[in-house]
C-alpha atoms as an extended CHARMM CRD file, in Angstrom:
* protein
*
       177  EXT
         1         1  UNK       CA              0.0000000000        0.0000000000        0.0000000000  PROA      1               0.0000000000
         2         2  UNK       CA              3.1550000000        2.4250000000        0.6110000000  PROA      2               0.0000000000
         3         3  UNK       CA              4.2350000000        2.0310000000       -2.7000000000  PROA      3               0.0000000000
         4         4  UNK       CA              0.5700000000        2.4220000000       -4.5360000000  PROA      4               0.0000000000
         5         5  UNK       CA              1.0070000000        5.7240000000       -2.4310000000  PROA      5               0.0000000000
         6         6  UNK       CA              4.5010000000        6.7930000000       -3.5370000000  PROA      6               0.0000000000
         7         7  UNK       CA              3.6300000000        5.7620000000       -6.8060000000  PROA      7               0.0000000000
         8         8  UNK       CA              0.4430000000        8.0510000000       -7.1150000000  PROA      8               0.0000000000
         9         9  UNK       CA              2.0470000000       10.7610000000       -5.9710000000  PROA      9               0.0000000000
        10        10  UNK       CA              5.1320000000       10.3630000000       -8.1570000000  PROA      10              0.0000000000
        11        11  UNK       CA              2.8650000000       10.2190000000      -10.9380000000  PROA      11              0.0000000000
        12        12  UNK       CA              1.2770000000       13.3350000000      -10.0370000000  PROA      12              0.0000000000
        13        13  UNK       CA              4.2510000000       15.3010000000       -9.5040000000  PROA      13              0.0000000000
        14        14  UNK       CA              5.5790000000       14.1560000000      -12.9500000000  PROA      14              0.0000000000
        15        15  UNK       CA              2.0690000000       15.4530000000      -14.4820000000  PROA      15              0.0000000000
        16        16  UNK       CA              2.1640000000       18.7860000000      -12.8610000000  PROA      16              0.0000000000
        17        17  UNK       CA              6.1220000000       19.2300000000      -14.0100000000  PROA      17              0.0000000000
        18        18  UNK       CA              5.0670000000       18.4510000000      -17.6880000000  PROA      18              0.0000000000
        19        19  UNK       CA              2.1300000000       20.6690000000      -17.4190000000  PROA      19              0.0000000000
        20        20  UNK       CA              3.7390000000       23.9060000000      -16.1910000000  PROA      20              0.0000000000
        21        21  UNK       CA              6.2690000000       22.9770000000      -18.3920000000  PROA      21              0.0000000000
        22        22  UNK       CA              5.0380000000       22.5050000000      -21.4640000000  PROA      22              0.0000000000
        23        23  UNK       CA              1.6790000000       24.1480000000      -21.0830000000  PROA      23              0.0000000000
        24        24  UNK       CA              2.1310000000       27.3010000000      -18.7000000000  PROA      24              0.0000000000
        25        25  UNK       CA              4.1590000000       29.9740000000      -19.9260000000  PROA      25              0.0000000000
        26        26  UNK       CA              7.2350000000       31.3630000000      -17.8080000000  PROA      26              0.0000000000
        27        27  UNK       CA              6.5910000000       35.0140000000      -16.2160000000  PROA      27              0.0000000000
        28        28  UNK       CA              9.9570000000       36.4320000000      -15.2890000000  PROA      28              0.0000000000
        29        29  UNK       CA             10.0160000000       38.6980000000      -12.0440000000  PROA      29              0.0000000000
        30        30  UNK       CA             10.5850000000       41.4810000000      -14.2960000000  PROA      30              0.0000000000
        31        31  UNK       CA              7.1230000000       41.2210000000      -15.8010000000  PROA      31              0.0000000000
        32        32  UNK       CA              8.3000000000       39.1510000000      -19.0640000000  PROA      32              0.0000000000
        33        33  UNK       CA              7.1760000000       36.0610000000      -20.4610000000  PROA      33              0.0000000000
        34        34  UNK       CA              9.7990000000       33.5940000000      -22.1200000000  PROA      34              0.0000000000
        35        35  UNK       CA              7.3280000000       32.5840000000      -25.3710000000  PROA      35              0.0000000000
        36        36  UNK       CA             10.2420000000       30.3250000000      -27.0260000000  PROA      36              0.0000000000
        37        37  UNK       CA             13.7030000000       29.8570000000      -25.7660000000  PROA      37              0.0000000000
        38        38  UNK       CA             14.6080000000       32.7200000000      -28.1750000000  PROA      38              0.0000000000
        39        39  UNK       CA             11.0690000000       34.8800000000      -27.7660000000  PROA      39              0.0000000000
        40        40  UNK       CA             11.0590000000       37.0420000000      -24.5200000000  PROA      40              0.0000000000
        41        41  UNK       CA              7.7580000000       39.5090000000      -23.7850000000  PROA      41              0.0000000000
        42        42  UNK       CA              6.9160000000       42.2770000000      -21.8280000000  PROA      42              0.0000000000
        43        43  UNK       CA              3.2550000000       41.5600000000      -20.0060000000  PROA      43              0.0000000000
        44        44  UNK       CA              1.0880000000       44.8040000000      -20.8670000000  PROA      44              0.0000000000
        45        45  UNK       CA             -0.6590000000       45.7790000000      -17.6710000000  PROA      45              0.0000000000
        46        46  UNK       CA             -3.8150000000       44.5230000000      -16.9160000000  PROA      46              0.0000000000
        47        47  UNK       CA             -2.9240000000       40.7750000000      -19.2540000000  PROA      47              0.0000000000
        48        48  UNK       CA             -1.9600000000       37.7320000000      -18.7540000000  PROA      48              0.0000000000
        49        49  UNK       CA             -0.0890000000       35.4850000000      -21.4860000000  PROA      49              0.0000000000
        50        50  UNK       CA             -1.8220000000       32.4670000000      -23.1150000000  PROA      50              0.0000000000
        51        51  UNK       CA              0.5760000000       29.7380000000      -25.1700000000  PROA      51              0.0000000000
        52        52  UNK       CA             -0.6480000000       26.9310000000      -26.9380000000  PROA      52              0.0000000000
        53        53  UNK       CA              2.1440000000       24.7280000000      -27.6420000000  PROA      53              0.0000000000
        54        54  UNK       CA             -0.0420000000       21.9970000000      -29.4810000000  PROA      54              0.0000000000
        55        55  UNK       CA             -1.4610000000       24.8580000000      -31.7360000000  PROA      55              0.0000000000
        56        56  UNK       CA              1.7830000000       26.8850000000      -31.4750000000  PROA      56              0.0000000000
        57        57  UNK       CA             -0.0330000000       30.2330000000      -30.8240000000  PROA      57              0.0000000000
        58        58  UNK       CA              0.5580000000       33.0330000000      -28.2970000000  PROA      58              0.0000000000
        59        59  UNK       CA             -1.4410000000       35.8080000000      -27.2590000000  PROA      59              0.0000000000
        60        60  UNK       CA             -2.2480000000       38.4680000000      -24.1740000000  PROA      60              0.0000000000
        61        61  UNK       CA             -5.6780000000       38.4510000000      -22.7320000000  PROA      61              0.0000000000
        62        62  UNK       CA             -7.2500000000       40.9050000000      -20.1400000000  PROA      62              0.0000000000
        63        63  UNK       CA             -6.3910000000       39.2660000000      -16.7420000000  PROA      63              0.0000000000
        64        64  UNK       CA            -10.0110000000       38.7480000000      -15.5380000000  PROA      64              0.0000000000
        65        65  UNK       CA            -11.1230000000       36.2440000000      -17.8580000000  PROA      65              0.0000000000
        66        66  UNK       CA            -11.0280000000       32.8290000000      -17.1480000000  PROA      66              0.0000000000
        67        67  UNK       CA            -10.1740000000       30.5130000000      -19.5270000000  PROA      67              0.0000000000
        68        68  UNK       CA            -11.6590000000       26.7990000000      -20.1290000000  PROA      68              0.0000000000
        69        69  UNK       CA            -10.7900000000       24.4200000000      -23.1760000000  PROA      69              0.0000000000
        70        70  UNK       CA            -13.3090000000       21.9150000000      -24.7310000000  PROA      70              0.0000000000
        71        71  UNK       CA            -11.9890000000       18.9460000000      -27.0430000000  PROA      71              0.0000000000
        72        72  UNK       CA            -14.4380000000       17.4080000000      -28.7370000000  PROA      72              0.0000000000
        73        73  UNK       CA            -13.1210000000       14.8580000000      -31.6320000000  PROA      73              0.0000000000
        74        74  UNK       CA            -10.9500000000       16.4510000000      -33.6870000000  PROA      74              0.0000000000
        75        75  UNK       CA            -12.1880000000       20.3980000000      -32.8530000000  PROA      75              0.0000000000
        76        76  UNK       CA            -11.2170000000       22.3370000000      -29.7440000000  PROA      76              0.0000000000
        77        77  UNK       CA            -12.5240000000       25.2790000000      -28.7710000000  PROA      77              0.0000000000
        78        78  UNK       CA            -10.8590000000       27.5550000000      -25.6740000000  PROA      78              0.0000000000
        79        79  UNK       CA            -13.1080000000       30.0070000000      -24.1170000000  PROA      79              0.0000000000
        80        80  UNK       CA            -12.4620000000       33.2510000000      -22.1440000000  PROA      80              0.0000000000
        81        81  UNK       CA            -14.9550000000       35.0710000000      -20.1910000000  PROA      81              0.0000000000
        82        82  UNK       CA            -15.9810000000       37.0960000000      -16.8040000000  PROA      82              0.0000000000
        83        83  UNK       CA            -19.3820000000       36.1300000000      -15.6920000000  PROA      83              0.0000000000
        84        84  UNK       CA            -19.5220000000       39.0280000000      -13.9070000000  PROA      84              0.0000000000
        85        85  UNK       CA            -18.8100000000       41.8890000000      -16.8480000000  PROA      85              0.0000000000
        86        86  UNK       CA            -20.4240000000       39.5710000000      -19.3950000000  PROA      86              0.0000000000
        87        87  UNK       CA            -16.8480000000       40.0090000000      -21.4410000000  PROA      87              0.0000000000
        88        88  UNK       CA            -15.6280000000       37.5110000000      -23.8590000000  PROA      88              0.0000000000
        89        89  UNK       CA            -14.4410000000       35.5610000000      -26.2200000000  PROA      89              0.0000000000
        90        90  UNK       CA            -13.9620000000       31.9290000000      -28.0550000000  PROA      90              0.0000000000
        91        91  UNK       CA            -11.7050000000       30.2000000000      -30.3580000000  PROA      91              0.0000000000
        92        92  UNK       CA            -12.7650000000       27.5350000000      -32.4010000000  PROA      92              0.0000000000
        93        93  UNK       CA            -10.2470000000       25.3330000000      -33.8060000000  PROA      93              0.0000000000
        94        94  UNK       CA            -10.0820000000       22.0950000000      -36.1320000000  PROA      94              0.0000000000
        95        95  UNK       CA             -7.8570000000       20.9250000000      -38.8780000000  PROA      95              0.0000000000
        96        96  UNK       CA             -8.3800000000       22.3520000000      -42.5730000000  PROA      96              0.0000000000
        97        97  UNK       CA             -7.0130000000       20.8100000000      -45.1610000000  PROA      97              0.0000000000
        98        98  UNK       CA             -8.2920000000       24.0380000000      -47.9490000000  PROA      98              0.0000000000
        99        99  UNK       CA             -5.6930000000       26.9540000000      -48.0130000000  PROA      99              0.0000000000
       100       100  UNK       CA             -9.5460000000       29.2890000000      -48.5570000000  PROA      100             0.0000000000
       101       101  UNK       CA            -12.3720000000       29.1640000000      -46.3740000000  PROA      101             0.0000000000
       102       102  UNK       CA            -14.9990000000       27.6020000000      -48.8590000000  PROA      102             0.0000000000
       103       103  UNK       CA            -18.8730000000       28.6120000000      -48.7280000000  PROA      103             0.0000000000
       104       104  UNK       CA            -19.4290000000       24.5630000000      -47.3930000000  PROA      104             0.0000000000
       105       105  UNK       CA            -17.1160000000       25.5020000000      -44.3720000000  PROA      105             0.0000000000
       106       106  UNK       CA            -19.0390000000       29.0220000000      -43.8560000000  PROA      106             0.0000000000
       107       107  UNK       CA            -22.3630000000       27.1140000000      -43.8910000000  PROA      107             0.0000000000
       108       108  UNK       CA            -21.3800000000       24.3540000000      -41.4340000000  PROA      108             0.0000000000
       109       109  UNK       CA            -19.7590000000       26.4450000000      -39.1220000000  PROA      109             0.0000000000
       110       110  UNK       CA            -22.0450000000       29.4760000000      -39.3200000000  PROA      110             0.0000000000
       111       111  UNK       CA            -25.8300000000       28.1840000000      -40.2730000000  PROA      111             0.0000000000
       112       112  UNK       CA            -27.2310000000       31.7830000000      -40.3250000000  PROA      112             0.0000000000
       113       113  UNK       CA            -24.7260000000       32.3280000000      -43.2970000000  PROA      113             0.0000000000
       114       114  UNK       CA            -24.5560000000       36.0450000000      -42.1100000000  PROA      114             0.0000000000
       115       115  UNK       CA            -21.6220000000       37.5870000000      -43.2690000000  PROA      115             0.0000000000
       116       116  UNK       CA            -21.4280000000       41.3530000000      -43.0360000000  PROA      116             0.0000000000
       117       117  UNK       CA            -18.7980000000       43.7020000000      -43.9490000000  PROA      117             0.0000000000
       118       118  UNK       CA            -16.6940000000       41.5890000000      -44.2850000000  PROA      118             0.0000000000
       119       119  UNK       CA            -12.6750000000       43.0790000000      -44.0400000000  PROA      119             0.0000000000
       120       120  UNK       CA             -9.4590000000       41.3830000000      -45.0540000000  PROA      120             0.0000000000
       121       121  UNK       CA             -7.0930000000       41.4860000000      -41.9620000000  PROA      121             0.0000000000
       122       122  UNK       CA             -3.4400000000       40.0120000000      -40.9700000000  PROA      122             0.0000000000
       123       123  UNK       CA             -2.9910000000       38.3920000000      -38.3510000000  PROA      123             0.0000000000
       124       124  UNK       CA              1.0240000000       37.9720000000      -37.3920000000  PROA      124             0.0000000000
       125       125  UNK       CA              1.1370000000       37.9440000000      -41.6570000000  PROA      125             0.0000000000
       126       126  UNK       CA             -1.5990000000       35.4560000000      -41.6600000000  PROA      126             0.0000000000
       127       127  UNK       CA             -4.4460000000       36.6600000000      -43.9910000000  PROA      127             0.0000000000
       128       128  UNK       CA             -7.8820000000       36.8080000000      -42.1920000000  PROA      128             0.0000000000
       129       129  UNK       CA            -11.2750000000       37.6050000000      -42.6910000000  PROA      129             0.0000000000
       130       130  UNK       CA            -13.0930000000       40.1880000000      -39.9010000000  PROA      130             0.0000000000
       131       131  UNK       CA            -16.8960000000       40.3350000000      -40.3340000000  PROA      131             0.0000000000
       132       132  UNK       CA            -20.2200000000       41.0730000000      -38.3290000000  PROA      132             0.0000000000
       133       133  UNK       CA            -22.6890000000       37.7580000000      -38.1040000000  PROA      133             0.0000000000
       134       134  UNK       CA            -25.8160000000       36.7890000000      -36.4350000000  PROA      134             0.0000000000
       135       135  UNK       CA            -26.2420000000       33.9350000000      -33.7100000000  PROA      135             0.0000000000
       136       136  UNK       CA            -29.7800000000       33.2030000000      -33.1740000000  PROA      136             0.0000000000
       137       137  UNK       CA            -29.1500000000       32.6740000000      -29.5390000000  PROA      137             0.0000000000
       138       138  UNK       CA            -26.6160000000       35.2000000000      -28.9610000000  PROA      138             0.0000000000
       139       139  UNK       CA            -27.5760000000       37.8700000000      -31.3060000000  PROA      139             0.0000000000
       140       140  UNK       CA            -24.8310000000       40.2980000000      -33.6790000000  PROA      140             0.0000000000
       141       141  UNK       CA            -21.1980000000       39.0210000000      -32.9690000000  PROA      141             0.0000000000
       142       142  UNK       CA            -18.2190000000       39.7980000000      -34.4470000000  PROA      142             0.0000000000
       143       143  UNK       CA            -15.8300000000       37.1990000000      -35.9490000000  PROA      143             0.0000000000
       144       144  UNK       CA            -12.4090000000       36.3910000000      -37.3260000000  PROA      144             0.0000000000
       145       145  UNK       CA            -11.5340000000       33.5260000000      -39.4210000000  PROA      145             0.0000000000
       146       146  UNK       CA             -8.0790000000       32.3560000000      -40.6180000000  PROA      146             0.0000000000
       147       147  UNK       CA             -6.2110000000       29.1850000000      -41.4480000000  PROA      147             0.0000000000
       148       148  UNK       CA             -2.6330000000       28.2710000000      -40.5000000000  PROA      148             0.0000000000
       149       149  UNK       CA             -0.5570000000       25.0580000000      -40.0510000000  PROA      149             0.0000000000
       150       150  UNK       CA             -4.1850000000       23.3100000000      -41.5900000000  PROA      150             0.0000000000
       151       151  UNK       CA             -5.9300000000       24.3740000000      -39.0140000000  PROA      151             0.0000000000
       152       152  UNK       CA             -9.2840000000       27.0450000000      -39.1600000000  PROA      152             0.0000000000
       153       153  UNK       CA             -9.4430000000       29.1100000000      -36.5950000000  PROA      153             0.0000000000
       154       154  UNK       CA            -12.9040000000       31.0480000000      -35.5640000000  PROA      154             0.0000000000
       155       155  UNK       CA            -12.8250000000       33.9370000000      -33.1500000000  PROA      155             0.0000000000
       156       156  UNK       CA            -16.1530000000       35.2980000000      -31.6940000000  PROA      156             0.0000000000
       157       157  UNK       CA            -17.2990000000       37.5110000000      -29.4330000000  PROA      157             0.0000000000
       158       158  UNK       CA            -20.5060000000       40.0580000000      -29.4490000000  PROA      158             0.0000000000
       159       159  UNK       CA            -20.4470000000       42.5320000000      -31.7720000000  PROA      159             0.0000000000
       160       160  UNK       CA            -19.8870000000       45.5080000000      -28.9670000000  PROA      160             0.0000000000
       161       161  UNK       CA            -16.8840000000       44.2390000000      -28.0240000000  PROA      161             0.0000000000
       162       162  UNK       CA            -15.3540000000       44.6290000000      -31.2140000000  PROA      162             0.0000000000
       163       163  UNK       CA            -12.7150000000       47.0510000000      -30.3670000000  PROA      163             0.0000000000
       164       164  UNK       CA            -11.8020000000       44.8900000000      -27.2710000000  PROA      164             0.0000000000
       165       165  UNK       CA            -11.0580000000       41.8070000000      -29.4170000000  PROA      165             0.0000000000
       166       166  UNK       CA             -9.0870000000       43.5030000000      -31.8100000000  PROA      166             0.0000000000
       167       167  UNK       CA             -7.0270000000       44.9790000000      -29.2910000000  PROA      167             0.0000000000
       168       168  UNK       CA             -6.7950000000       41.0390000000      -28.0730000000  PROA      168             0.0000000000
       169       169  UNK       CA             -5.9760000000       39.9280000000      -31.1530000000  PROA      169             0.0000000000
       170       170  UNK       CA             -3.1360000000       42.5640000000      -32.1290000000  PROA      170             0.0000000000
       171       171  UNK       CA             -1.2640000000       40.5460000000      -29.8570000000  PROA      171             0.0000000000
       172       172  UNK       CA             -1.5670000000       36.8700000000      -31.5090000000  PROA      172             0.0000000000
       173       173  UNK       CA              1.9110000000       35.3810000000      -32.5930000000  PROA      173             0.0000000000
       174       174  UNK       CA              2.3070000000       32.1870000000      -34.4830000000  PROA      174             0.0000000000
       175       175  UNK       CA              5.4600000000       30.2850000000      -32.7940000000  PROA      175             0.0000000000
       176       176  UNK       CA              6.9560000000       28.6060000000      -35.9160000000  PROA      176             0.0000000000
       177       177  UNK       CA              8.5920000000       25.3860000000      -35.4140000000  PROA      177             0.0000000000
């Protein structure tokens, strides 16, 4: 039975070392985050750094959202949000094997098929599409759509925080291999 224990808790240290290893980025005392061993940040006030390694994206987000993460066969979606202010955000991931988003793909994804001023962006030199929509439970929302590495990526929030995504998304770096 002492060893079951040892071994549990072994185990469990190991798992928590390769988490905040791999999966939690490093803030320096001096208010910097180490992105990549060659990559070092300054943290804006007010944000806190998120890193996905399996994605291999980076990007500051205001400090009072919490974040959750949702696999769900091969999609993921990560979600950021205060209950309290009603503030947030989603990103909607899965692999895309099209180098365009195709009007299939808009349909699937996006049943309304609202697209609304629709604006070519970059994103870290990754072309984008910014555009208005319509969620029949949520109501107008705002959303950017890219594809990178063969994977689509959908960002939403409501359409009056428009400003306060794309001062989210100015951030976003892709962390090439």
């Amino acid at each position: 039975m002492k060893y079951v224990a040892i071994t549990v808790i072994g185990i469990i240290a190991l798992w928590l070392l390769f988490y905040f290893s791999i999966f939690a980025p490093i803030i320096n005392q001096d208010k910097t985050v180490s992105v990549t061993s060659s990559l070092e940040l300054s943290v804006p006030p007010g944000m806190w750094p998120y890193k996905s390694p399996i994605f291999r994206f980076f990007f500051f987000y205001p400090d009072d959202l919490k974040i959750k993460e949702y696999a769900g066969g091969s999609d993921t979606t990560i979600t950021f949000d205060n209950a309290k202010t009603g503030r947030g955000f989603q990103i909607f991931i899965v692999p895309y094997a099209e180098d365009h988003i195709t009007p299939e793909q808009f349909k699937k994804d996006l049943p309304s098929g609202v697209m609304e001023n629709p604006v070519e962006i970059l994103i870290d030199g990754t072309k984008a599409m910014m555009f208005y929509s319509k969620n029949a439970a949520m109501g107008d929302m705002r959303e950017v759509w890219f594809i990178k590495n063969s994977f689509l990526y959908e960002v939403t929030t409501y359409r009056e925080l428009d400003s306060w995504l794309s001062s989210i998304m100015q951030t976003w770096q892709f962390l090439e291999i």
